[in-house]
C-alpha positions as CSV (number, residue, x, y, z in Angstrom):
1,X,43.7,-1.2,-79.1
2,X,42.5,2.6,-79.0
3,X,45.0,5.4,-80.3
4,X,45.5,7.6,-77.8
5,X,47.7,11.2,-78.8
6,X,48.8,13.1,-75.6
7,X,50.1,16.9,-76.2
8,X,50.7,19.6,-73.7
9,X,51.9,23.3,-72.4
10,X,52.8,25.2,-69.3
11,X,48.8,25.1,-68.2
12,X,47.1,22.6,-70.3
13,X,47.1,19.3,-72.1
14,X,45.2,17.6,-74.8
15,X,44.7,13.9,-74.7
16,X,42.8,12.8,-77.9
17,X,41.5,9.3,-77.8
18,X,40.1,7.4,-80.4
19,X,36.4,6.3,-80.9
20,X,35.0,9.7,-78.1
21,X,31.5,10.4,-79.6
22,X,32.5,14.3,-78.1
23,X,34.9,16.1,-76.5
24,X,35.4,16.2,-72.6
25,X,36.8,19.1,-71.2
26,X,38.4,18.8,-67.3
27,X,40.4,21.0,-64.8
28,X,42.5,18.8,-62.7
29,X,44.1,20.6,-59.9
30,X,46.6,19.1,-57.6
31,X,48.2,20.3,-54.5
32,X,47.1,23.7,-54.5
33,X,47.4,23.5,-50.3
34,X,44.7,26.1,-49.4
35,X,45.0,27.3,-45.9
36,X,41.9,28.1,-44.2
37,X,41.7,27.8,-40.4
38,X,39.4,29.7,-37.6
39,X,38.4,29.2,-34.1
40,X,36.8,26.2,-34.9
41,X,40.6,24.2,-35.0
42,X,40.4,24.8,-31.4
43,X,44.0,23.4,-30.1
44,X,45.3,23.1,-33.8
45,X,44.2,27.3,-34.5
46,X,47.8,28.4,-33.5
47,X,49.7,25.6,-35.1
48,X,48.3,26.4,-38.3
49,X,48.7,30.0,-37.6
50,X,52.7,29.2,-37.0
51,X,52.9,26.9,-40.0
52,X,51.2,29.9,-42.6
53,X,53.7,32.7,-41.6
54,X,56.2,29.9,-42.1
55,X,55.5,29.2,-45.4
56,X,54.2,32.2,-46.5
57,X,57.9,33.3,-45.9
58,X,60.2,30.4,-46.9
59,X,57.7,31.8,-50.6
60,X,58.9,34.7,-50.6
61,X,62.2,34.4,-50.3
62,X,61.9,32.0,-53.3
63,X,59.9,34.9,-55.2
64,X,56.5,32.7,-55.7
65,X,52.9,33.3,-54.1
66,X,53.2,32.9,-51.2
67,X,49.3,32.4,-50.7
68,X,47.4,29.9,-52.3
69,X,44.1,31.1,-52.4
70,X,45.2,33.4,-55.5
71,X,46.2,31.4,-58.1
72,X,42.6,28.9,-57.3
73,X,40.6,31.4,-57.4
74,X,41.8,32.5,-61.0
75,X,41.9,28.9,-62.1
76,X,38.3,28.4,-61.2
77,X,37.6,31.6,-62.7
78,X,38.9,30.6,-65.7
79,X,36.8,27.2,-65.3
80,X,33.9,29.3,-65.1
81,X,34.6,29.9,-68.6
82,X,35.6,26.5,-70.0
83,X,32.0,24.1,-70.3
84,X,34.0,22.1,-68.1
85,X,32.3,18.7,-67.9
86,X,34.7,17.9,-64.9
87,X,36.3,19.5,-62.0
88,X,39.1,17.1,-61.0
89,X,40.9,18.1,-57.4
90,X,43.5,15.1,-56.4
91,X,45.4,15.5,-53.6
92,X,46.4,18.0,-50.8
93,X,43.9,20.5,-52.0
94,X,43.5,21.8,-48.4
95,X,46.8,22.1,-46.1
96,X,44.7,21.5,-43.1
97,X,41.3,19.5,-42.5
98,X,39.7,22.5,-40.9
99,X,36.1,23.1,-41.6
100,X,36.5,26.7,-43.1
101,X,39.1,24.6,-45.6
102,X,35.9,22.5,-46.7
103,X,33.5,25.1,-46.2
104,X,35.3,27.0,-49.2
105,X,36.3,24.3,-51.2
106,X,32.6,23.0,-51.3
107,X,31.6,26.9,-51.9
108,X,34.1,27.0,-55.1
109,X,32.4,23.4,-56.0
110,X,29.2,24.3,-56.1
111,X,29.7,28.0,-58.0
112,X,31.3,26.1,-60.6
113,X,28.3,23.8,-60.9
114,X,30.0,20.9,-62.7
115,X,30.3,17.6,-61.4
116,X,33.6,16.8,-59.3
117,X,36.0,14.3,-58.1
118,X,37.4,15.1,-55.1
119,X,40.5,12.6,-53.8
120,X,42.3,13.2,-50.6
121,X,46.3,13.4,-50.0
122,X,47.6,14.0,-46.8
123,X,47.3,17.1,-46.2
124,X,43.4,17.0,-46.6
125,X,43.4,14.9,-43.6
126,X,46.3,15.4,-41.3
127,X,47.2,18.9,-39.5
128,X,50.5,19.8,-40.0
129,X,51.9,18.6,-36.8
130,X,50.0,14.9,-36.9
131,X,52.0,11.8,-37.9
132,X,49.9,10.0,-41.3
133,X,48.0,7.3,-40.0
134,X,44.6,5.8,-40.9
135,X,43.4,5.9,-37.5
136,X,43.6,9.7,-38.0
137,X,42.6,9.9,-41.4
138,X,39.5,7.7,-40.0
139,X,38.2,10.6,-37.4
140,X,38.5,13.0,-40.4
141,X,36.3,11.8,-42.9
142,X,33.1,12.7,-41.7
143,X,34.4,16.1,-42.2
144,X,35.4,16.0,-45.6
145,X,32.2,14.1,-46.8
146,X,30.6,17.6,-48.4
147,X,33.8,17.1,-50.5
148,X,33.7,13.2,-51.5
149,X,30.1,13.0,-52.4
150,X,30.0,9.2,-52.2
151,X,33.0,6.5,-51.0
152,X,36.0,9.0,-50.1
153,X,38.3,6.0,-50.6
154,X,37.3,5.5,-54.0
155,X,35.3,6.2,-56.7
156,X,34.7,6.5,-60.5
157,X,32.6,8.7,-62.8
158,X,31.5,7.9,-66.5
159,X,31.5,11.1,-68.6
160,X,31.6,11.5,-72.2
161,X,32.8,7.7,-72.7
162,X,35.7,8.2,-70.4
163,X,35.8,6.4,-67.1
164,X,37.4,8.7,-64.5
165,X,38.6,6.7,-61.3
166,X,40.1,8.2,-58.0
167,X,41.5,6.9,-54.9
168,X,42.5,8.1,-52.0
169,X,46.3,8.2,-50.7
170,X,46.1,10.4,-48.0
171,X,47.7,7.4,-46.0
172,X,50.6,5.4,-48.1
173,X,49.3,2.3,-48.9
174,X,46.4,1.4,-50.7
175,X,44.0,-0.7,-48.6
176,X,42.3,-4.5,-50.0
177,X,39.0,-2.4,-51.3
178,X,41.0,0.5,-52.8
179,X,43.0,-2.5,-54.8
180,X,39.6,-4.7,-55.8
181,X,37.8,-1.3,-56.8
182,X,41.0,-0.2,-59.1
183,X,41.1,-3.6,-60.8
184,X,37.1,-3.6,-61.3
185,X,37.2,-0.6,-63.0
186,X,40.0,-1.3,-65.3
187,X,37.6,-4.6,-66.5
């Protein structure tokens, strides 16, 4: 059985695992809900619109950021700095599926220029004021395909002697493939 020794802080962990021939160095980010929206949301533009000043404010009167877009941009700043081998970005990454949402998460991707894993919650595929389906989740997917780079329902990545798998839950249940993939890669 492999040792495996797991320390952390406020902003970063350590996991050390027995038998690595290296280190390998990640930023994992999780629900950062970056709001990005133009014309191009047509009949969802003003919906999102509503939805920002809403939480922008419900923010402030709790004293945090109120936008989003802040605090990623200094993590990937700091990334820039890291000799990441992985950029990791699970789940509600975008608060709507809107193309300027995409448009600058693949931007931030590609300045970073280490691979990445990119899984989506429900957020990443739902507007605000849609109910969580799969049939929705289905129309979306072309759309966020400049994120997934490969099977947006699952995938895994091999770096450094680590096996890095993701699946999607932007619906929640895990489907018959999402199930046979997971127990695959744990062989």
């Amino acid at each position: 059985m492999m040792k495996v020794a797991h320390s952390f802080t406020d902003d970063s962990a350590v996991i050390r695992m027995e038998g690595l021939a290296r280190p390998v160095r990640m930023l994992h980010l999780t629900d950062t809900h970056l709001r990005f929206y133009d014309e191009r949301d047509g009949e969802k533009f003003q919906a999102c619109v509503e939805y920002t000043k809403r939480i922008e404010e419900h923010h402030r009167e709790r004293g945090t950021e109120p936008d989003p877009e802040k605090p990623f941009r200094q993590s990937m700043a700091q990334a820039a700095t890291e000799n990441l081998d992985l950029l990791a970005l699970t789940g509600d990454i975008i608060h709507f599926p809107s193309p300027a949402s995409v448009e600058f998460i693949a931007d931030q991707i590609a300045q970073l220029g280490v691979p990445a894993i990119y899984t989506s919650g429900n957020h990443d595929v739902h507007y605000t004021d849609e109910p969580v389906n799969a049939e929705i989740r289905l129309t979306r997917l072309a759309a966020l395909q400049p994120l997934h780079n490969g099977d947006p329902d699952c995938s895994a990545r091999d770096i450094g002697g680590i096996r890095f798998v993701s699946v999607d839950n932007s619906v929640p249940q895990l489907s018959r493939k999402q199930g046979d993939f997971v127990k695959a890669q744990l062989r």
